[in-house]
mmCIF file of the N, C-alpha and C atoms, coordinates in Angstrom:
data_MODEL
# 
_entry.id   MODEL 
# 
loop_
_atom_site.group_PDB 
_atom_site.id 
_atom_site.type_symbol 
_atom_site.label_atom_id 
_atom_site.label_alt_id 
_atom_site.label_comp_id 
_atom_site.label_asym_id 
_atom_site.label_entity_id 
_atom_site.label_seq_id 
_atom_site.pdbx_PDB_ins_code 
_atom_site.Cartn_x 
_atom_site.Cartn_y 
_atom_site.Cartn_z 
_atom_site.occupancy 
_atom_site.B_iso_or_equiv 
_atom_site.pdbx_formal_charge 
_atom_site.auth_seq_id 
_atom_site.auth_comp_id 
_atom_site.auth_asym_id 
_atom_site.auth_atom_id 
_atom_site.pdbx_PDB_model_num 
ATOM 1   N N  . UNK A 1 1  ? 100.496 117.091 124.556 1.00 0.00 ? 1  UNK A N  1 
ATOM 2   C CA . UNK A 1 1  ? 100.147 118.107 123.560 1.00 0.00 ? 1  UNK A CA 1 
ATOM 3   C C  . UNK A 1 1  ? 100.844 117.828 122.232 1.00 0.00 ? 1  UNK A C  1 
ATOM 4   N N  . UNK A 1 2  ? 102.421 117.899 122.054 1.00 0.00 ? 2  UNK A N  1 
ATOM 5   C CA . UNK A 1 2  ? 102.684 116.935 120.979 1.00 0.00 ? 2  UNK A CA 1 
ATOM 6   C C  . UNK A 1 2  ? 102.313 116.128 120.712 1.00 0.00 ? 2  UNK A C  1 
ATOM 7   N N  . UNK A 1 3  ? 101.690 114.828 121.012 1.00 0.00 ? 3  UNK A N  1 
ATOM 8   C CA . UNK A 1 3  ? 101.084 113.893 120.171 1.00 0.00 ? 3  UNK A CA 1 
ATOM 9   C C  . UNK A 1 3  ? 100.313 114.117 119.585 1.00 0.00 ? 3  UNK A C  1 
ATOM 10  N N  . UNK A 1 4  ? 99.766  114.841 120.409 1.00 0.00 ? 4  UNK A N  1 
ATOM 11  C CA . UNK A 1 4  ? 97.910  115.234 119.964 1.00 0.00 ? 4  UNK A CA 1 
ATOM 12  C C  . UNK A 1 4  ? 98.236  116.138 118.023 1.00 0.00 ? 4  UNK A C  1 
ATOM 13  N N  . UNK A 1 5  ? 99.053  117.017 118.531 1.00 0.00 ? 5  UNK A N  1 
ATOM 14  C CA . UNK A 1 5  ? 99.383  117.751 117.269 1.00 0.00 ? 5  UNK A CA 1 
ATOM 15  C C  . UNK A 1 5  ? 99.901  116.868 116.295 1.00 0.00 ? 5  UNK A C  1 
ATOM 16  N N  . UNK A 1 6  ? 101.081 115.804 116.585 1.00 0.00 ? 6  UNK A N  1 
ATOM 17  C CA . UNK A 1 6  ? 101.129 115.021 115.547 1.00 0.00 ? 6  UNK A CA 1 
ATOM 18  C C  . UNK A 1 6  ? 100.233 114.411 115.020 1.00 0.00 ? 6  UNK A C  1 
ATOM 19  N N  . UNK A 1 7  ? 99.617  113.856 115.889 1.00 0.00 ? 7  UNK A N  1 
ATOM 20  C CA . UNK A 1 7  ? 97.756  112.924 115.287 1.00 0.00 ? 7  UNK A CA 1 
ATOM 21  C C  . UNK A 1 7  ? 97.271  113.739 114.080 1.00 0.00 ? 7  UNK A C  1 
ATOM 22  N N  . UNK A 1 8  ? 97.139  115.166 114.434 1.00 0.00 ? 8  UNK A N  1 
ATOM 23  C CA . UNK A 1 8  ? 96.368  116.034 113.851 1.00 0.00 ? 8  UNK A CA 1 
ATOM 24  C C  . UNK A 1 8  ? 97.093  115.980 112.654 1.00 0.00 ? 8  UNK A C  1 
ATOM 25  N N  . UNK A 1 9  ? 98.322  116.469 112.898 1.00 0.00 ? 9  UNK A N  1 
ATOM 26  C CA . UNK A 1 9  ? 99.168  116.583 111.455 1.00 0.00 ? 9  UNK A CA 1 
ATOM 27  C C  . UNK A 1 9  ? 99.060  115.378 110.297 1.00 0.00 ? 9  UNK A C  1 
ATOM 28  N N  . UNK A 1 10 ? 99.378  113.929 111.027 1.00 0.00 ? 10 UNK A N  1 
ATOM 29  C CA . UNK A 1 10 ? 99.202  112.911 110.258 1.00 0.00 ? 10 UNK A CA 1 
ATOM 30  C C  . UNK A 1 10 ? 97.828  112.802 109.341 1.00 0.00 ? 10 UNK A C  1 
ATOM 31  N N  . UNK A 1 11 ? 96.558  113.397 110.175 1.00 0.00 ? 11 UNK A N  1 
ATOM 32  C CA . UNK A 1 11 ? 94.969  113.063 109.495 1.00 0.00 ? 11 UNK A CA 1 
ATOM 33  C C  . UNK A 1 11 ? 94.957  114.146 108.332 1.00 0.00 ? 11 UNK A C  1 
ATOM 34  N N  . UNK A 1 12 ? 95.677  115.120 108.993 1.00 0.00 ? 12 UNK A N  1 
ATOM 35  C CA . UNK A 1 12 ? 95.546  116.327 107.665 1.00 0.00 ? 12 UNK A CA 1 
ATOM 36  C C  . UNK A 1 12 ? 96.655  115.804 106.372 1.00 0.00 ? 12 UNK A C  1 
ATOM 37  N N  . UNK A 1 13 ? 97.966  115.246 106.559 1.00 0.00 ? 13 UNK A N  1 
ATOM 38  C CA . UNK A 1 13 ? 98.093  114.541 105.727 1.00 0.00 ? 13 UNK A CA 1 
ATOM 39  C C  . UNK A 1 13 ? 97.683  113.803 104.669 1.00 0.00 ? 13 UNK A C  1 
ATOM 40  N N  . UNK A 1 14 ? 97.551  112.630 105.283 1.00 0.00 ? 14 UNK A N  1 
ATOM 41  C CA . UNK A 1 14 ? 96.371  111.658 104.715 1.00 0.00 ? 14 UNK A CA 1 
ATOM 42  C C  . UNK A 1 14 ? 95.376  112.244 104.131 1.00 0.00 ? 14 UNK A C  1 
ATOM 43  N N  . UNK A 1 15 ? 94.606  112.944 104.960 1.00 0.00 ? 15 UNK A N  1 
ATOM 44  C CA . UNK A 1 15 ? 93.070  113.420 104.082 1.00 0.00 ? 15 UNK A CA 1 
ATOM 45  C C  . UNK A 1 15 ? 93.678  113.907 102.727 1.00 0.00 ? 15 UNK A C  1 
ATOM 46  N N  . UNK A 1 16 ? 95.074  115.008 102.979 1.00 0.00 ? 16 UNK A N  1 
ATOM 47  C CA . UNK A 1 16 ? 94.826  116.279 101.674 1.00 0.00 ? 16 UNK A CA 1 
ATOM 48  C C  . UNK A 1 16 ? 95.484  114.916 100.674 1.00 0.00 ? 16 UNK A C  1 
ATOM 49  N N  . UNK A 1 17 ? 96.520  113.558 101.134 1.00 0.00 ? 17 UNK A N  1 
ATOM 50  C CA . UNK A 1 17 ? 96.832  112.956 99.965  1.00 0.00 ? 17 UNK A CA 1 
ATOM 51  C C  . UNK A 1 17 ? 95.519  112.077 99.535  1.00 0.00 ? 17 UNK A C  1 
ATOM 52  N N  . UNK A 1 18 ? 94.765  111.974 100.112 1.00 0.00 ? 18 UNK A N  1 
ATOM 53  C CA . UNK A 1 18 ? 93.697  110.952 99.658  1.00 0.00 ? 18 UNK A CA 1 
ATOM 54  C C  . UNK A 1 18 ? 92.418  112.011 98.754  1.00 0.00 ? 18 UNK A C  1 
ATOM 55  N N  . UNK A 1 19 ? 92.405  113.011 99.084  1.00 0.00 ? 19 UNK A N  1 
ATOM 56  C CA . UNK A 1 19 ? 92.270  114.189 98.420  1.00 0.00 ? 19 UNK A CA 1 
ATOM 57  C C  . UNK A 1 19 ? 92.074  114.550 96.925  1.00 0.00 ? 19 UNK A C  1 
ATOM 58  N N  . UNK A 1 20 ? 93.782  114.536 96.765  1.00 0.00 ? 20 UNK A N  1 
ATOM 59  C CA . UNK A 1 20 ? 94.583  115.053 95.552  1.00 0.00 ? 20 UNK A CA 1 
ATOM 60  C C  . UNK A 1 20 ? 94.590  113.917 94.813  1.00 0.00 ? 20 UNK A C  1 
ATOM 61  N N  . UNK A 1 21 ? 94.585  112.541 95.278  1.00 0.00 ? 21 UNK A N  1 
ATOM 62  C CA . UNK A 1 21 ? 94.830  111.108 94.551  1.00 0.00 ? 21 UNK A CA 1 
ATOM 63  C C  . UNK A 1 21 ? 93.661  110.957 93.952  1.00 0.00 ? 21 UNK A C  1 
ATOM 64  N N  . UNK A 1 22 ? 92.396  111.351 94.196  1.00 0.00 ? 22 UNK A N  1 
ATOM 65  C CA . UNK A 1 22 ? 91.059  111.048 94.024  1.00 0.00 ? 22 UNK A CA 1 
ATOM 66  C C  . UNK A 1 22 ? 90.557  112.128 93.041  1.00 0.00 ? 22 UNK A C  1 
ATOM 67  N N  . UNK A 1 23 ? 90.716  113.511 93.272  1.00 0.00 ? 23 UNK A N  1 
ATOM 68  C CA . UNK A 1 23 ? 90.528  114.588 92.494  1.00 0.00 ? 23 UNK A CA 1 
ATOM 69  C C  . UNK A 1 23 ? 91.321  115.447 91.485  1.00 0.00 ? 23 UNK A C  1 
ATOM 70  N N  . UNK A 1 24 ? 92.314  114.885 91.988  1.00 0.00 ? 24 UNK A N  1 
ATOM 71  C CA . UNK A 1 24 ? 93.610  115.923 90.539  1.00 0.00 ? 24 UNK A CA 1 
ATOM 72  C C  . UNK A 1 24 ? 92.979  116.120 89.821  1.00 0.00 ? 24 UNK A C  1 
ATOM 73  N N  . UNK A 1 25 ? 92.701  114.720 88.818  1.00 0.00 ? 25 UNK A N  1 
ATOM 74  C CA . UNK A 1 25 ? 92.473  114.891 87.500  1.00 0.00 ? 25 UNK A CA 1 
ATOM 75  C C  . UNK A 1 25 ? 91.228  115.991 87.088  1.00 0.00 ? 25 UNK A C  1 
ATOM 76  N N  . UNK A 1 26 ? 90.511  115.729 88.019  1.00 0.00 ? 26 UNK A N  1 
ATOM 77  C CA . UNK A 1 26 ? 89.401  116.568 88.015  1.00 0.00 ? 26 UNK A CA 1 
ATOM 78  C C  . UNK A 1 26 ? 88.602  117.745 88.421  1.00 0.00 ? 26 UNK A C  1 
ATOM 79  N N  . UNK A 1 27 ? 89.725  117.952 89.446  1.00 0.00 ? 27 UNK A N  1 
ATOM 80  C CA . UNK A 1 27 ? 89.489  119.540 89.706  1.00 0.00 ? 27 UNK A CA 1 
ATOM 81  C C  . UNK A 1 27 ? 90.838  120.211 90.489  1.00 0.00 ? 27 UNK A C  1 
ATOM 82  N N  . UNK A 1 28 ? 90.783  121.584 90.579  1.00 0.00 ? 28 UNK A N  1 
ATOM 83  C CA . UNK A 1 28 ? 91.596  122.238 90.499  1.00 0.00 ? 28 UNK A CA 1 
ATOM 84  C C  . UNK A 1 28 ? 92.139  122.092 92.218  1.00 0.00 ? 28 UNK A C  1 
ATOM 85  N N  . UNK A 1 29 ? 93.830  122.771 92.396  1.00 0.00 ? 29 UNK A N  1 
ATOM 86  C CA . UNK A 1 29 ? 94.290  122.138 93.780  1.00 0.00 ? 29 UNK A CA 1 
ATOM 87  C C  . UNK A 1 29 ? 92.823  123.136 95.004  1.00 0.00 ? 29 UNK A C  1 
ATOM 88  N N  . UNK A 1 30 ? 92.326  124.353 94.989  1.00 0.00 ? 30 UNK A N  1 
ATOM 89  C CA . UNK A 1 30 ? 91.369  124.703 95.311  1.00 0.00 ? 30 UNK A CA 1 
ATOM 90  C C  . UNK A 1 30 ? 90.355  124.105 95.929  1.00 0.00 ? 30 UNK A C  1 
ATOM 91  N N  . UNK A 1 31 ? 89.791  123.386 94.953  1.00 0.00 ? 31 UNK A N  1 
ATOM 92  C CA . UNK A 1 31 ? 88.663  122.711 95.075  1.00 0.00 ? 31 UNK A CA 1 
ATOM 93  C C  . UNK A 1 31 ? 89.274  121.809 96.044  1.00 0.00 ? 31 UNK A C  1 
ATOM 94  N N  . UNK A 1 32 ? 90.007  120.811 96.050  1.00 0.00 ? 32 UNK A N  1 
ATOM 95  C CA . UNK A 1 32 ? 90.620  119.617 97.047  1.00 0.00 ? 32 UNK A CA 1 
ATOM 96  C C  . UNK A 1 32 ? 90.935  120.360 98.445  1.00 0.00 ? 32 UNK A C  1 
ATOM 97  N N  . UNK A 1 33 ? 91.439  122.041 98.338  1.00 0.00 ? 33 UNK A N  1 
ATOM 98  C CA . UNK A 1 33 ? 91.537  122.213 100.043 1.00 0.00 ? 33 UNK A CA 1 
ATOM 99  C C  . UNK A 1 33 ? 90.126  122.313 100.188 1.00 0.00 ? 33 UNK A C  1 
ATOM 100 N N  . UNK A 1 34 ? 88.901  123.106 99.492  1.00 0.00 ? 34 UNK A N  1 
ATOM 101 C CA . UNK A 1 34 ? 87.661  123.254 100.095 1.00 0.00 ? 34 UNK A CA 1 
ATOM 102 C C  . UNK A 1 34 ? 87.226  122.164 100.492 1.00 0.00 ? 34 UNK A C  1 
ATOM 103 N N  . UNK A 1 35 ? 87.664  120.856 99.794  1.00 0.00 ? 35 UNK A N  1 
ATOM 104 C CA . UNK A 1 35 ? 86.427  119.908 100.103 1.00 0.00 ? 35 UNK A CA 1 
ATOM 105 C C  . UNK A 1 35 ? 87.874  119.179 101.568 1.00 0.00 ? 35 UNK A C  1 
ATOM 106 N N  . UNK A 1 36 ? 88.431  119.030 101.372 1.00 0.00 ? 36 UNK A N  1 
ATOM 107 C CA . UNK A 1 36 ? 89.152  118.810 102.615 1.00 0.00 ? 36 UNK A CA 1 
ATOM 108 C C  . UNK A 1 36 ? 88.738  119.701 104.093 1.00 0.00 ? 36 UNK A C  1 
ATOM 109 N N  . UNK A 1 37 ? 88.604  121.075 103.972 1.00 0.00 ? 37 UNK A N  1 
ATOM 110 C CA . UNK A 1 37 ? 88.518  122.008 105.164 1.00 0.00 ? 37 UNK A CA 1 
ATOM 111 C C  . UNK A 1 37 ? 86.674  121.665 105.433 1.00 0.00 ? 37 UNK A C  1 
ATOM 112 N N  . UNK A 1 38 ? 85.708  121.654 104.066 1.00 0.00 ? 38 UNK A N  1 
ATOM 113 C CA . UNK A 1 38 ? 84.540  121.738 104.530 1.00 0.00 ? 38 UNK A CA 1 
ATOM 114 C C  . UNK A 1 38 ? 84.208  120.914 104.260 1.00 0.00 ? 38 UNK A C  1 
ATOM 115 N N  . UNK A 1 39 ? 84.453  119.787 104.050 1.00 0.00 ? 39 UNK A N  1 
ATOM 116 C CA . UNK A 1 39 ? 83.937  118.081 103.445 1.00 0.00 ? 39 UNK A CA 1 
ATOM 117 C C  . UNK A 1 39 ? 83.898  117.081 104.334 1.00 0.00 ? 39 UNK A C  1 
# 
C-alpha cells in the first residue's frame, strides 16, 4: 500500500511540475491544477 501511494505521489508530482514548466507563463496557477485533475 505504501508504494502504491508513493507511485501515486511521484506521478502527481511530475505531472503538476511538468504542468507549471509548460504553462506559468501563460496561465494562471488554477488553470494548471484544472488541466492536471481533468486533462
Amino acid at each position: 500500500m505504501l508504494t502504491i501511494t508513493v507511485y501515486l505521489f511521484i506521478i502527481l508530482f511530475r505531472n503538476f511540475s511538468y504542468g507549471v514548466g509548460n504553462h506559468f507563463l501563460k496561465n494562471n496557477l488554477m488553470t494548471n491544477i484544472y488541466n492536471i485533475l481533468y486533462g
